[in-house]
N, C-alpha and C positions, 0 to 999 in steps of 0.2 A: 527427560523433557522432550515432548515432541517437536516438530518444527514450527505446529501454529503458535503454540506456549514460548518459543525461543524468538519468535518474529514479533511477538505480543511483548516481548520483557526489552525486547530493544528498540520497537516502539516509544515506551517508554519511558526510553530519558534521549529518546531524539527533541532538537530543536522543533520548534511549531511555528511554520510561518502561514496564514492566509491572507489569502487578496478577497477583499470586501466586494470588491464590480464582480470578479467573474467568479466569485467562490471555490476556486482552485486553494489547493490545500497542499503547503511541501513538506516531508517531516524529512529531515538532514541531521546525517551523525553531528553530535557537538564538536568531536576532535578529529574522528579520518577526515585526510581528502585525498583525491588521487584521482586517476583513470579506473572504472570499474571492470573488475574483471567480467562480471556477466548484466546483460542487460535487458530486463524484459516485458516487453511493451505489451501492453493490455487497451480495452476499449475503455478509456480513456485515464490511465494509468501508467507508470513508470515506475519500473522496480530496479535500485542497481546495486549491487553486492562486490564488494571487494571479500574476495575467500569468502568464507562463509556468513560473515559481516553485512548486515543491511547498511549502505552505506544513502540510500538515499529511497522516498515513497514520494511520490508526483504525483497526488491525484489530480487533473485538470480537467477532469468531466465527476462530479460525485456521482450525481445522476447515473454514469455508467459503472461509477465502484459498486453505486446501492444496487444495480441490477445483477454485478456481479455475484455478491453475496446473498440474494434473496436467490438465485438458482436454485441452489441446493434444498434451501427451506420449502421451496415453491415444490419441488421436485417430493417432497415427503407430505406435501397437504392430500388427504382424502378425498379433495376436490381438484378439479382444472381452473385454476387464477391465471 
């Protein structure tokens, strides 16, 4: 299993909290908690993993996760978007 397929399966069965005003979106292990070992800040994102453990996904800008992930697609269109 790759790492996108291992961050997607613990996805998963994290908890789902959003906030309806600003559309931030938290997904939170159900059982860790603790101080995370690594922590990593994106435009407008938060990733925090204890060991190899996704312990916690912050989106608080979607807007900048959706720009996140349309890179790569954008980057393989036959056109300039």
């Amino acid at each position: 299993m790759d790492l996108s397929q291992h961050l997607t399966t613990q996805l998963k069965a994290m908890e789902r909290l959003v906030d309806a005003e600003s559309g931030a979106i938290l997904f939170r292990h159900p059982t860790l908690r603790g101080i995370p070992d690594l922590v990593v800040e994106g435009d407008g994102y938060t990733l925090e993993f204890i060991g190899p453990t996704l312990l916690c996904l912050d989106i608080s800008d979607p807007t900048g996760m959706a720009r996140l992930l349309a890179d790569p697609v954008k980057a393989q269109l036959p056109v300039g978007v």
